[in-house]
N, C-alpha and C positions, 0 to 999 in steps of 0.2 A: 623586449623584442630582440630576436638574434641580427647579429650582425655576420655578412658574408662577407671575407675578402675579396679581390678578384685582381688575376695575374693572365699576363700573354707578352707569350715572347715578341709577340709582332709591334709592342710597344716598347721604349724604354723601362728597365730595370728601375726602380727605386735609387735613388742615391742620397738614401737618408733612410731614417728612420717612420717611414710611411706605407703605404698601401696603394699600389696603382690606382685601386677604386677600394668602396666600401659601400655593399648593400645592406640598407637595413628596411626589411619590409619593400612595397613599390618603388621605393627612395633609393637613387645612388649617388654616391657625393664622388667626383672623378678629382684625383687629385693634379695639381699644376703639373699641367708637361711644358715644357721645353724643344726646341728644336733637335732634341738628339736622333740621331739614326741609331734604330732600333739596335740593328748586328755588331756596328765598332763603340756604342755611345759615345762618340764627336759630333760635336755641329754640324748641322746639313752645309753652313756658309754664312757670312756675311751679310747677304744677300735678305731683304726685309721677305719677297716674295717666296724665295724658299722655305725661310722659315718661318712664314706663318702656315705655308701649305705642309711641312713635316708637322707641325703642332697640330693643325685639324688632322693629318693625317693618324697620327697618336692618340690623336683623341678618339677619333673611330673607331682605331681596332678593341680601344681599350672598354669601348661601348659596346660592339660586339662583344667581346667577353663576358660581358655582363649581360645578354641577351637583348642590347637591344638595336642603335644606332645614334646617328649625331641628330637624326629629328624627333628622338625621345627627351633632346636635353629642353627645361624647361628654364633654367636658369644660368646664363656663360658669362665669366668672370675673365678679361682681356687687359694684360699689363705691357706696358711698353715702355723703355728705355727713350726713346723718341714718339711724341705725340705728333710729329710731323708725318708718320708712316699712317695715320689712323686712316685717313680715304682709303687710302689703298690695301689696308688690311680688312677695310668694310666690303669693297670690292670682292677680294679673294672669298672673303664668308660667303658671300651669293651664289657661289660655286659652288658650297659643300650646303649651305641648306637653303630649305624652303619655307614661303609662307605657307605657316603662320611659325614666323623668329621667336625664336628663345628672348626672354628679357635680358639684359645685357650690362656692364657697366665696360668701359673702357678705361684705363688709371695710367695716369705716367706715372714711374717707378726711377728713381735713382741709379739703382741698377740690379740683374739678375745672376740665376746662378750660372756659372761658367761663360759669362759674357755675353749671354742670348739677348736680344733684341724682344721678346715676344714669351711672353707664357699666359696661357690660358685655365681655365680648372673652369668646374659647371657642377651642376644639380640635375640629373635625371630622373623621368618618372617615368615605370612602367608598367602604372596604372592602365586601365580598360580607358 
């Protein structure tokens, strides 16, 4: 099966050896974004609410690139440095999607890259 890459500047750049997203067939596997702004890659802030709204927001465009949106993900993968932010990063989600929710895990993590508080990664289908 071939494999697509997929790139947009309205997302973070890669800061590794990775691929914003990767389609293979209906299948996109989005990889972990981080809180960066897109234009300087610095942290949007401190700030839990910011940066979980820069990460959906990342995650969107980089779904758009790949044809589709954030209610074509059918599988989203949520890391946190603090599991005391999860209410409130459930909250911000209801903002950006609708039922019927992606299956989900939430995972506390020790820590992330560049000291973000929040990164997420997903499985898209853009099956019929």
């Amino acid at each position: 099966m071939p494999r697509d890459t997929i790139h947009t500047d309205k997302a973070p750049a890669a800061i590794g050896p990775y691929s914003q997203a990767v389609r293979a067939g209906d299948t996109v596997y989005l990889s972990g974004q981080i809180p960066l702004v897109p234009e300087t890659m610095e942290l949007v802030g401190e700030d839990i609410e910011a940066q979980a709204r820069q990460v959906f927001d990342n995650l969107s465009a980089v779904t758009r690139a790949a044809g589709g949106s954030l209610g074509h993900i059918v599988k989203l993968n949520i890391y946190l440095t603090d599991l005391g932010h999860f209410a409130r990063v459930n909250e911000i989600m209801q903002e950006y999607f609708q039922e019927p929710y992606p299956a989900r895990a939430a995972v506390g993590v020790a820590a992330l890259p560049k000291g973000a508080g929040v990164e997420m990664e997903g499985i898209m289908s853009l099956a019929d």
